[in-house]
C-alpha positions in Angstrom: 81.7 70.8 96.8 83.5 69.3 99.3 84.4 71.0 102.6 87.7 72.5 103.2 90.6 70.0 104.9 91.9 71.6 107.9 95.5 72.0 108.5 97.5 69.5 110.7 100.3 71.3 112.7 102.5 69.0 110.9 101.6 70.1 107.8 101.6 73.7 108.9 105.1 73.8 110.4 105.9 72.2 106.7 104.1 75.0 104.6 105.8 77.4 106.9 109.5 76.3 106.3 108.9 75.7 102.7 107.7 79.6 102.3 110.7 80.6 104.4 113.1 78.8 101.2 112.5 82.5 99.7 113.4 84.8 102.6 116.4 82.6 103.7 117.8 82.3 100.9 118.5 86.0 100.6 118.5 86.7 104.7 121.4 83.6 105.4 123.9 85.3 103.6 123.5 89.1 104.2 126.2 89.4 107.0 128.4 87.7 104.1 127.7 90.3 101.9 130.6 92.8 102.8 132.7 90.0 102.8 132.4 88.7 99.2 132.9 92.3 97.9 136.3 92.0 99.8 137.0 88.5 99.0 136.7 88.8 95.2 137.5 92.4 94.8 134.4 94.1 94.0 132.0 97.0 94.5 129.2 96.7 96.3 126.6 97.3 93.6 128.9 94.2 92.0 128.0 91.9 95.6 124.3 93.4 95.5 123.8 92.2 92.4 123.7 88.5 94.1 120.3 90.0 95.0 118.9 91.5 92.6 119.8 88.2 89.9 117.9 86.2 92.7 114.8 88.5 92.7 114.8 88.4 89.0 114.9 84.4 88.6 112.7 84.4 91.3 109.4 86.6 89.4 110.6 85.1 86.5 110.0 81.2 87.5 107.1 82.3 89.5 104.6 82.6 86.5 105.3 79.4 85.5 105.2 77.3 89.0 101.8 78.8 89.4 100.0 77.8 86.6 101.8 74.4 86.5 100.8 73.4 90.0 97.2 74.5 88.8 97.8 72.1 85.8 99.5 68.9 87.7 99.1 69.3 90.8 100.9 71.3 93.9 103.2 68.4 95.4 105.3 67.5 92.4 106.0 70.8 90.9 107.0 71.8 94.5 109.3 68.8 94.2 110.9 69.7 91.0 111.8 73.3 92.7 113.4 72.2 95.4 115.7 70.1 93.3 116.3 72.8 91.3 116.6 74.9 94.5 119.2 72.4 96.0 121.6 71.9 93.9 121.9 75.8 92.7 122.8 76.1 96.4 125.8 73.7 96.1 126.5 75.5 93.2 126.7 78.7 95.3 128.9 77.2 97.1 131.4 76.1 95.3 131.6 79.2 92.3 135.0 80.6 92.1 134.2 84.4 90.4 131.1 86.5 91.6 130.1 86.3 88.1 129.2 82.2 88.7 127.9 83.2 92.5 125.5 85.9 90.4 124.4 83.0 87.9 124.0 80.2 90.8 121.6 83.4 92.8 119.3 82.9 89.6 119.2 79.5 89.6 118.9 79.1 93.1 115.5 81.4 92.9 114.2 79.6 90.1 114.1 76.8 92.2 113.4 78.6 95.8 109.8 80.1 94.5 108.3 76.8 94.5 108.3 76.9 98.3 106.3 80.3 98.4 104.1 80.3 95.5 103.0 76.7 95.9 102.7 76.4 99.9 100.2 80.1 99.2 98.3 78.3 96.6 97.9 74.9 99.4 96.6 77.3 101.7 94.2 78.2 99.4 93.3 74.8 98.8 92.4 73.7 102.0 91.0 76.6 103.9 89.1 78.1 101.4 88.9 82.0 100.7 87.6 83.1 104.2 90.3 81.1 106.1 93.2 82.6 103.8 93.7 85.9 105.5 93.7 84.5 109.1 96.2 81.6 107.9 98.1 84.0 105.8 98.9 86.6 108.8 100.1 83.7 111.2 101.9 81.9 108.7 103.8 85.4 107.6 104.6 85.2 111.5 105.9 82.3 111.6 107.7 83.2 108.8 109.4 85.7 110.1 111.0 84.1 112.4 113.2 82.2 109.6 114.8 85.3 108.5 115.2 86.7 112.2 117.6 83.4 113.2 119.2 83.2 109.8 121.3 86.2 109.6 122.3 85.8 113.6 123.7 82.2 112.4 125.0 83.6 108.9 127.2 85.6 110.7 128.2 83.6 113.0 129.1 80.8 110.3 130.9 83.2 107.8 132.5 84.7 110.9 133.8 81.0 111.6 134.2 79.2 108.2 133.7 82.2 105.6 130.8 82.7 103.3 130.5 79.4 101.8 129.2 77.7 104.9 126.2 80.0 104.5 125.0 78.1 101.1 126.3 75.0 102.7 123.5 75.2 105.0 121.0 76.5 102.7 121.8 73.0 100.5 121.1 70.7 103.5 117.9 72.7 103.7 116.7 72.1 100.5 117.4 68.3 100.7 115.5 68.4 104.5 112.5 69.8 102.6 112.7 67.7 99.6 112.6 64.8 102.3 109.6 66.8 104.0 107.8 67.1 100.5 107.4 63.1 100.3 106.8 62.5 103.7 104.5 65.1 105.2 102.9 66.8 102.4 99.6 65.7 100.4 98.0 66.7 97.2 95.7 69.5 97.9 94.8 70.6 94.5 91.1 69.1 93.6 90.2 71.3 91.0 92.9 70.9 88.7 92.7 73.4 85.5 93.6 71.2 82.2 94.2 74.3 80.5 96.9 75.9 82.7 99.8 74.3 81.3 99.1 75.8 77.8 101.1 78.9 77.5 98.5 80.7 75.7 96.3 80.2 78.3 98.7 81.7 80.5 98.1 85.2 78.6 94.7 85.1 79.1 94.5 84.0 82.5 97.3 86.8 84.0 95.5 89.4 81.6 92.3 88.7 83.5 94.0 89.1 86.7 95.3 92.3 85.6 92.1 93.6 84.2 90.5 93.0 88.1 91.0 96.5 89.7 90.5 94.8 93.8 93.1 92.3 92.7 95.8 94.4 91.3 95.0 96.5 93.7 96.1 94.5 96.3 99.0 93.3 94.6 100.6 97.0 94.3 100.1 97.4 98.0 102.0 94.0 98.6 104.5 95.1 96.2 105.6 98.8 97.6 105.3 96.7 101.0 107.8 94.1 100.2 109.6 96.4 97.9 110.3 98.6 101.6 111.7 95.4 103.1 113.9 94.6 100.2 115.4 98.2 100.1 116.8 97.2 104.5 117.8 93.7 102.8 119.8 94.8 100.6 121.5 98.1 101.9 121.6 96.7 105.8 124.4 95.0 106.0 126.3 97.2 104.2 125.0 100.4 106.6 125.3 98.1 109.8 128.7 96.8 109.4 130.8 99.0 106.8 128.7 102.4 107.9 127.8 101.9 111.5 130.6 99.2 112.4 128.5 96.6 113.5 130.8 92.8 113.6 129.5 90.6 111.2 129.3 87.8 114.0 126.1 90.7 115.3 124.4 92.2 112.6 121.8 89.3 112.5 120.9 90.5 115.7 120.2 94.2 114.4 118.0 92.5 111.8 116.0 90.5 113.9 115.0 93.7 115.5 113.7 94.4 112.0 111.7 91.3 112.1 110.1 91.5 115.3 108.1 94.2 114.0 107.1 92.1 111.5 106.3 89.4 113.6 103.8 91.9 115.4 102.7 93.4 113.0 101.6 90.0 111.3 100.3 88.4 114.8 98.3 91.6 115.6 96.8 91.3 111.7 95.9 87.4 112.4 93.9 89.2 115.6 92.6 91.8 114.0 90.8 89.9 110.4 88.1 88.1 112.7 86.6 91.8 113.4 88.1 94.0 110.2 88.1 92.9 106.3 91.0 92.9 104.4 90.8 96.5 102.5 90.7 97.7 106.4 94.0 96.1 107.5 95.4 97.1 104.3 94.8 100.9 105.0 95.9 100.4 108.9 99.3 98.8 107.9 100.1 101.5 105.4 99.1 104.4 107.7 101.3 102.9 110.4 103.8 102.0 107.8 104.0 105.6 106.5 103.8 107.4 109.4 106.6 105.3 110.5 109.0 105.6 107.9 109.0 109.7 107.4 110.2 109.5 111.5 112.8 107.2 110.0 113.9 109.9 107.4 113.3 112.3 109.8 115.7 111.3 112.4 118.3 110.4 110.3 118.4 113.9 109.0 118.3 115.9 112.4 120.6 113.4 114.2 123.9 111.5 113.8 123.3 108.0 112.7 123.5 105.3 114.7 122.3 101.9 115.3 119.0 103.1 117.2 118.1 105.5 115.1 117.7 103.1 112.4 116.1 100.9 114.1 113.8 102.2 116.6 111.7 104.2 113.8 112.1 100.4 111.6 110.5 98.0 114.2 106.6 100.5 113.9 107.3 100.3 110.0 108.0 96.7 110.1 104.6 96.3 112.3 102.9 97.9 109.6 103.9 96.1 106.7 103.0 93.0 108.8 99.6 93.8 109.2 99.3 94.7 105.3 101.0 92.1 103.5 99.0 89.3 105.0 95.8 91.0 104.1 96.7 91.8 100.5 97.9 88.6 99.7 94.4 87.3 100.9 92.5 89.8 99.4 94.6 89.1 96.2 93.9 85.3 95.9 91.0 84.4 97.7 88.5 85.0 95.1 90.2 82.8 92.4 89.7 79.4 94.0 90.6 77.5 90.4 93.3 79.9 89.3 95.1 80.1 93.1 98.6 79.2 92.0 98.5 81.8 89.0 96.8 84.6 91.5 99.6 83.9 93.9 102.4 83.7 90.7 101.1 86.9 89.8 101.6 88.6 92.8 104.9 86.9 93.6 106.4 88.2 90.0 105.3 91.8 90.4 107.1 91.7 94.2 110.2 90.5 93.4 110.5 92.8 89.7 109.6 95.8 91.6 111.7 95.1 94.3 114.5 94.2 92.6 114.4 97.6 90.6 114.5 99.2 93.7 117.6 96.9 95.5 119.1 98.0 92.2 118.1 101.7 92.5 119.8 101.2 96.2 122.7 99.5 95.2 124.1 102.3 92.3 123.4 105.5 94.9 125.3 103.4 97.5 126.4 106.5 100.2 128.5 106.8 103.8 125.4 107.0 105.3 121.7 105.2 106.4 119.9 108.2 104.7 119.3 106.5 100.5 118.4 103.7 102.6 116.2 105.1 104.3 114.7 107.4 101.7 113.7 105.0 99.7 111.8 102.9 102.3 109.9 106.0 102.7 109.0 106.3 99.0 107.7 103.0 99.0 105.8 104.0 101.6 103.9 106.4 100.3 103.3 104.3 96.9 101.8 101.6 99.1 99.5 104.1 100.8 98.8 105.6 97.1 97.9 102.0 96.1 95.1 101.5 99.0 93.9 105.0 98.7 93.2 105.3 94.7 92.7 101.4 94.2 92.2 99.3 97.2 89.7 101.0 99.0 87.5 102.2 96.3 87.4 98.4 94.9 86.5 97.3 98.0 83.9 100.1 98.4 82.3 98.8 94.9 82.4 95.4 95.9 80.6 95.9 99.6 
């Protein structure tokens, strides 16, 4: 077996802005999100639905992108996404009834989950299982720091040109990564599985993943985890600006607050996996997580809302679902070296499905107030935490 081929910075910054295709396209346009339910005369479960179509293209495509990169190879199924990805954005642009916007959201993620699943399943490739978790945490860093600038210049641009400068942007950047695809990237897939592109061998494959307590374990915990961040995505904006009175032109900047957490939370994980194995910084990040988010219920019940109070209790949650994602994804796909893309396909499906259930959930309460919000961060929260303590940790027990 040959040795693992070490990452180039270029090909790192590359990975990086081709995982942040999923979280911008979703973080761009949130300070917009008020002001399409204005501009074509709909609820706000109607303009959250934008969301919740993306999430559900997006777990949908991702069960096939994984087992096809296993199949063909990483680099031109990555390609073909981004095409896709591209030119769903101009279509964003350009729809005329939120109806066609909703459409364009789930063809724009069919395409967008190429970046995430593939670049995971590259990682893979050429650092091996015991690099994943170290790569993973500072590439989730990195990461972040996509959807920390994008809302900050989302609102800026729809507070200067409207909303459909916001997909206009996120179409350039599909075409720069297509560009960055050819040029940067090479094929890292050595192993390639001649089987994977036969549907049927999809069932089994997935239904072996299931069947592997440690590794659904780990995806549940990275589910409730993202499924905490979805529920401030998609109710956010709409407590910032319409609840709180936040300008457009600033709620990116009360979202990268958000972020920062995550940032440390990821960085301090990256730190942290030279001394403590995965199942450890999984049951760190949750505890920090939880803790974290009943102080967020708590205040908002004893105190009148407010920007800081929302906030202040969301930057040591953010830290802790940092810490765990990173992890769990490792923990999730490092022992499936020949079955990566599907391990990380998996994983991505049962994210965004869950999540989007919950963003739905989210968007019929809909209330004057941060509290659903806020709520329901905290019941993901303590799902997560169920997840390490009745699955994760006893797997990983079993396994030491």
């Amino acid at each position: 077996m040959t040795a693992p081929t070490p990452i180039s910075r270029t090909t790192l910054i590359t990975l990086t802005a081709l995982v942040a295709m999923g979280p911008l396209s979703t973080d761009f346009y949130l300070p917009a999100l008020p002001v399409l339910a204005k501009y074509f005369g709909v609820a706000e479960a109607s303009a959250q639905a934008t969301l919740s179509a993306y999430l559900l293209g997006f777990a949908g495509a991702i069960l096939v992108y994984g087992p096809l990169s296993d199949r063909f190879g990483r680099r031109p199924v990555l390609a073909g996404g981004i095409v896709i990805f591209t030119l769903a954005s101009l279509g964003c642009m350009l729809s005329d009834s939120i109806g066609m916007l909703v459409a364009f959201r789930f063809v724009q993620a069919l395409g967008a989950c190429a970046g995430p699943v593939i670049s995971r399943a590259m990682v893979r490739d050429l650092v091996g299982a015991s690099g994943a978790a170290r790569v993973f945490s500072y590439l989730s860093a990195a990461v972040a720091l996509a959807p920390a600038i994008a809302p900050i210049l989302g609102g800026f641009l729809t507070d200067a040109f409207g909303w459909r400068a916001c997909f206009a942007a996120l179409t350039l950047y599909g075409a720069g990564g297509l560009v960055a695809v050819f040029a940067i990237l090479g094929e890292t897939n050595q192993t390639r599985d001649l089987s994977a592109a036969n549907p049927l061998s999809w069932f089994r494959i997935y239904g072996a993943l299931i069947g592997h307590r440690e590794y659904f374990g780990y995806v549940l915990a990275a589910t409730f985890g993202y499924s905490g961040i979805f529920c401030f995505i998609s109710g956010s904006s709409f407590v910032f600006i319409d609840v709180l009175g936040v300008p457009p032109k600033y709620f990116g900047f009360c979202f990268g607050v958000f972020v920062i957490g995550y940032i440390v939370g990821a960085t301090s994980g990256g730190k942290l996996s030279k001394r403590m194995a995965p199942p450890q910084l999984v049951g760190l990040g949750s505890l920090i997580a939880l803790v974290s988010a009943l102080a967020l219920v708590a205040v908002n019940l004893l105190m009148e809302a407010s920007v800081w109070t929302v906030l202040a209790p969301l930057l040591p949650y953010m830290a802790g679902v940092g810490m765990t994602m990173p992890a769990a994804q490792a923990g999730a796909i490092g022992p499936f070296p020949r079955s990566a893309g599907a391990a990380s396909a998996l994983l991505g499906f049962v994210q965004m499905a869950v999540a989007a259930g919950v963003g739905a959930i989210l968007g019929f309460i809909g209330s004057p107030s941060p509290l659903p919000m806020t709520v329901m961060i905290a019941a993901t929260s303590v799902a997560q935490i169920a997840c390490y303590w009745w699955v994760v940790r006893p797997a990983g027990n079993a396994a030491a």
